[in-house]
N, C-alpha and C positions, 0 to 999 in steps of 0.2 A: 808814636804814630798810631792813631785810632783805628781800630781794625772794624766797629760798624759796618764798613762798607764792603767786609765780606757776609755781613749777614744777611739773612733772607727775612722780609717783613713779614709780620704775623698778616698781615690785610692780603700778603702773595700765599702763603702755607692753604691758609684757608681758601682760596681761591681756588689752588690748587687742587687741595681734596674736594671739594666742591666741584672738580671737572672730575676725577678720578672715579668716584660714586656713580655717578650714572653710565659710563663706561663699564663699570663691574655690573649694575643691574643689567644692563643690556647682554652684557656676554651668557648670562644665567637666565635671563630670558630667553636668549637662545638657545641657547644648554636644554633646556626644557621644552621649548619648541620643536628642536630636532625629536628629544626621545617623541615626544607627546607623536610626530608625523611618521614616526617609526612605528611605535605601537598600534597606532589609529591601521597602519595601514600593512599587514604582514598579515598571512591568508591566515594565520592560526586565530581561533577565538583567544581574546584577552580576556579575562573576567577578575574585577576585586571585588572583595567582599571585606565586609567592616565584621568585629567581634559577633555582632547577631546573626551572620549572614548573610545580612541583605547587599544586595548588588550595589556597589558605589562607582563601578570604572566597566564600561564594557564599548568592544572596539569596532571596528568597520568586518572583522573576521570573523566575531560573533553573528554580528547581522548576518553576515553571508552563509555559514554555517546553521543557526536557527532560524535565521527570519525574522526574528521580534529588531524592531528599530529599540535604539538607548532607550526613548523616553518610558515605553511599554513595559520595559524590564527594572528599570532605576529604583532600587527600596526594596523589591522583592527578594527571595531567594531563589535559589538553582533550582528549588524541587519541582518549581512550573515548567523546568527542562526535562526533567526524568519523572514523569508523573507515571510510567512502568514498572518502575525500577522498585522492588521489594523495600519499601520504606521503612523497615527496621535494618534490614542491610543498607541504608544510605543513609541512615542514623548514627549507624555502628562506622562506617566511613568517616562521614564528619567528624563525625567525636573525637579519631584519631588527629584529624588535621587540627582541630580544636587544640590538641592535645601538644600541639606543636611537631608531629613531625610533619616531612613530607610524605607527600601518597601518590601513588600511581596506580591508575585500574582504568577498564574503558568500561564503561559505562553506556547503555540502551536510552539511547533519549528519541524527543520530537521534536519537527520545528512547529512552527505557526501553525503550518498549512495539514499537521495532522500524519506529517510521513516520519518514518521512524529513520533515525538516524547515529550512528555506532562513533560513540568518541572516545577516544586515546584519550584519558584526561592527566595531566600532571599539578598539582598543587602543593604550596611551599606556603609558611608563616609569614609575615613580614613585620619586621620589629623597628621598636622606634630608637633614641638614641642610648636609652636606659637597657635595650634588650627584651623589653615589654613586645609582646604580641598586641598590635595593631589592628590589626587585618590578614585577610590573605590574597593571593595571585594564582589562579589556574589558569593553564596554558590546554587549546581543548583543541585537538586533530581531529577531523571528520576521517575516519577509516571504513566510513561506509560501504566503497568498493570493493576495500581490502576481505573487509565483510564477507561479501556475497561471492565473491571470487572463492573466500574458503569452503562456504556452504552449497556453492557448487560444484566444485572439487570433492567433497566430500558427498553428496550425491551423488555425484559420478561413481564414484568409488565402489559406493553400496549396491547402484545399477548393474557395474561390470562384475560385483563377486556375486550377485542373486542371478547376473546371466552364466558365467563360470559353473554357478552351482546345478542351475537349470539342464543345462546341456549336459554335467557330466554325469548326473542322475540320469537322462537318457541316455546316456552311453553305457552305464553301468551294467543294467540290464541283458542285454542285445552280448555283451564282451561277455558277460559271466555264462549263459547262455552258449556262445561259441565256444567257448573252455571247455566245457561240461561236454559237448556235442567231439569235442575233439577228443577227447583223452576218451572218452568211449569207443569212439574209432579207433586207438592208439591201442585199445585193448585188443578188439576184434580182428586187426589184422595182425599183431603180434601172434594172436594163436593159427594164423592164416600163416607165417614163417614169412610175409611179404616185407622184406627190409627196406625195398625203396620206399613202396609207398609210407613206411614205418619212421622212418627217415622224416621224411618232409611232414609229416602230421606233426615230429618232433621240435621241427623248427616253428610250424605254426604255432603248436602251445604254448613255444617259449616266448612269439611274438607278442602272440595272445597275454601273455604275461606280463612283459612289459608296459602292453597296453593298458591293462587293469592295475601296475603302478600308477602309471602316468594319470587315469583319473582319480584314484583314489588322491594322490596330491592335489589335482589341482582341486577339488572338495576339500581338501584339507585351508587351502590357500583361502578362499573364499568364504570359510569361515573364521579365520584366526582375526581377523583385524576389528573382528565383532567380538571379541574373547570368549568362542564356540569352541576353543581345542578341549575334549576332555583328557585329565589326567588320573589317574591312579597311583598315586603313592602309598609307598612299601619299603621297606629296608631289603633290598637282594645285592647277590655277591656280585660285585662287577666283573671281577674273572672270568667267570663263568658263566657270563652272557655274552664276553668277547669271545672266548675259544667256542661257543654256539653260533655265532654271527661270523667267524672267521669261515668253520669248516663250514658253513652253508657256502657262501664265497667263495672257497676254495675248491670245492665243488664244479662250480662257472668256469672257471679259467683257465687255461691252460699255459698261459705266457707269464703266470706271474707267479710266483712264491708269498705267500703273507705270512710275516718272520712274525712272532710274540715276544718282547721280553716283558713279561706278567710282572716283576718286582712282588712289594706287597700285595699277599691279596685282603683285600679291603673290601667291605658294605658302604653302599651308598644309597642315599634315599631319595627318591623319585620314582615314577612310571618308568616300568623293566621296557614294558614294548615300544614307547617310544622313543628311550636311550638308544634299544636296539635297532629303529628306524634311522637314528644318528650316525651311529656306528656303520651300515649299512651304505649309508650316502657318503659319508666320506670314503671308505672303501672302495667303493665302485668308479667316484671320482678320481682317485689316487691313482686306479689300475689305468683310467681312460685316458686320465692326460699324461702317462710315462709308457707312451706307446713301445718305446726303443728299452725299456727297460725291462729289468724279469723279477723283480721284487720288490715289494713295503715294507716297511716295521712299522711294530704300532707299540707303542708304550704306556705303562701305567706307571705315575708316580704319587706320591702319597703326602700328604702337607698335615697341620696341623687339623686343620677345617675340612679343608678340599681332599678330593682326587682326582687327579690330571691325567687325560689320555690322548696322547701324542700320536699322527697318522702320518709320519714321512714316506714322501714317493719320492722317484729321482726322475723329474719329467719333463715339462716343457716351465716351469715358472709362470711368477704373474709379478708383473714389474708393481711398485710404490703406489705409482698412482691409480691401481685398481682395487688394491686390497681390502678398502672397507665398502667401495662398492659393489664386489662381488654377494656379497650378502642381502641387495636389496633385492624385491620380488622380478622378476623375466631381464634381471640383469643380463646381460654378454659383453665380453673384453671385446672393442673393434678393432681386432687385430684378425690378419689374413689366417693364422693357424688356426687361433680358438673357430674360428666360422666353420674348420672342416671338423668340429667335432659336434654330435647332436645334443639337443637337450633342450629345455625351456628356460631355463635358470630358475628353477624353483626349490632346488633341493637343498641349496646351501641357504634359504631364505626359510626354507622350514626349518632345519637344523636346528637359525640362531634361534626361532622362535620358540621352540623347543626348551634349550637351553636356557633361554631368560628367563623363562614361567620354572625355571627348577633353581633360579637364583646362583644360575653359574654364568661363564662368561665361554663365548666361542672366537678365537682369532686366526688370523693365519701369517705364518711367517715366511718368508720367498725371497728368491732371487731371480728375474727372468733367466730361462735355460738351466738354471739349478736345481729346480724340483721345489717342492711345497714340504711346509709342515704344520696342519692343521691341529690345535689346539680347542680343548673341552672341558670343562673343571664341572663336578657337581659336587654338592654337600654330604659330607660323609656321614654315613646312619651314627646314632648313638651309641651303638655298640662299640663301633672302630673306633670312633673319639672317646671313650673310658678306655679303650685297649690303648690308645697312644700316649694318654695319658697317662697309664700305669708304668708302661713300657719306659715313660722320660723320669723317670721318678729315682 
């Protein structure tokens, strides 16, 4: 029996692929349609560029972003976009992208119309089937709002610590003045044997004193973020600026004990008096928020590098979610206890600044209701590090 009449005629095969072919062009005419309506139209600038440079593909996001229509821009290069921009550093740019990597930077460009315009630019190689560099693709975000939102912010900024500094400079004056005028009176009636009025001159100086803290920081505040803190570096014993800073402190208070376990004594190098302005703010903070308690420790421990000084109070806590932003500038926890306690939140904000310009680290460890353990590491003088290294030998 002839089986022919299962097979399929060469005049139907060919016919066949003859329908199939333009079914496939069609579907990849679409294919290409879509991206092409995709590209054309998504707010980001599209831009290709062939091996020279020059512009070969730019999209409906470009126009809208520059200004320039396709045909304006077609064969040229980017550099009619960024005619600002330090043309050896957008040299040195290219080059890299040339170079086949990818590049990210934002870039100071223009559009048409002569206004300046801030782009996020991202560009990538594009290769052909061999792996050959073709051309390239940047992808350009106008962040121009983003822009000017920073640099008024940042304006701002400089506004509020030049008025900060304005005022507290006139406060300075007029406080140091009331000081000087008080402890003169403190004199005069002491030799008078007048105890009350002795008394209350007593409280005023002391007020008067804190008050001459209080601007002295926020001068401080006002200049750090312009990097105005000056430092003095030195090798001095840190021991022996604690147990200085202690009994000043201890001095103050009546309701608290400050325990010392000193361990090694160690050199560390950094600014003695601004350590001791460190030391000084946590201590006081330590005393303030462990009202219901009657003592601190404070510890020094000794690492290879570092020297670590530990400031445990047993007080009110500070839960998880405040911990790192108790360190920013007029911080406060919004909780009902911290509100009954005063302060501006400045002093743990100078601390870290402090600390970072000495290339140590400041954190705090806590439990709400369990009390704090504020932590300070600075770099050990040269000394101590030949002694610990002799010592591990």
């Amino acid at each position: 029996m002839s089986d022919t009449g299962a097979q399929i005629p060469r005049s139907s095969q060919h016919a066949s692929a003859q329908k199939k072919e333009p079914q496939w062009e069609q579907h990849i005419n679409d294919q290409m349609l879509f991206q092409a309506n995709i590209l054309q139209n998504v707010r980001d600038g599209i831009i290709v560029t062939d091996l020279q440079g020059n512009i070969s593909y730019w999209n409906e996001g470009a126009t809208h972003i520059f200004g320039y229509q396709r045909d304006e821009v077609l064969g040229k290069t980017p550099a009619l976009l960024y005619p600002d921009m330090d043309q050896q550093q957008l040299a040195t740019d290219l080059q890299r992208i040339v170079e086949g990597n990818d590049y990210t930077g934002i870039w100071k460009g223009r559009k048409k119309d002569g206004t300046i315009v801030w782009i996020d630019i991202k560009t990538t190689p594009m290769h052909d089937e061999q792996g050959n560099i073709v051309g390239f693709i940047g992808v350009s975000r106008d962040i121009t709002q983003n822009k000017l939102a920073e640099e008024q912010l940042r304006d701002f900024e400089t506004r509020k610590d030049e008025f900060v500094a304005l005022v507290s400079h006139e406060l300075k004056t007029p406080v140091t003045s009331l000081k000087g005028f008080t402890q003169v009176l403190q004199r005069r009636f002491k030799e008078y044997n007048d105890e009350q009025t002795l008394h209350f001159l007593t409280r005023m100086d002391r007020q008067l004193g804190k008050l001459s803290i209080l601007i002295n920081d926020l001068l401080e505040i006002s200049t750090m973020p312009r990097q105005n803190l000056p430092l003095h570096y030195e090798d001095f014993g840190l021991n022996a600026l604690v147990q200085e800073i202690v009994e000043n402190l201890q001095a103050t208070t009546l309701t608290h004990r400050i325990l010392v376990e000193n361990g090694t004594h160690v050199s560390v190098y950094g600014d003695r008096d601004r350590i001791g302005q460190v030391l000084t703010n946590l201590l006081n903070n330590a005393i303030k928020y462990s009202p219901n308690a009657n003592k601190v420790l404070l510890r020094i421990t000794v690492n290879e590098d570092y020297a670590m000084v530990s400031i445990q109070d047993f007080g009110i806590g500070i839960t998880q979610a405040h911990q790192q932003n108790i360190f920013e500038r007029f911080y406060h926890i919004p909780d009902p206890i911290e509100k009954t306690f005063p302060g501006l939140g400045i002093g743990l904000y100078i601390s870290r600044e402090i600390i970072r310009r000495h290339q140590g680290r400041i954190w705090v460890e806590s439990k709400k209701d369990e009390g704090s353990t504020f932590n300070f590491t600075l770099p050990l003088s040269k000394t101590t590090e030949t002694s610990l290294h002799d010592d591990r030998k």
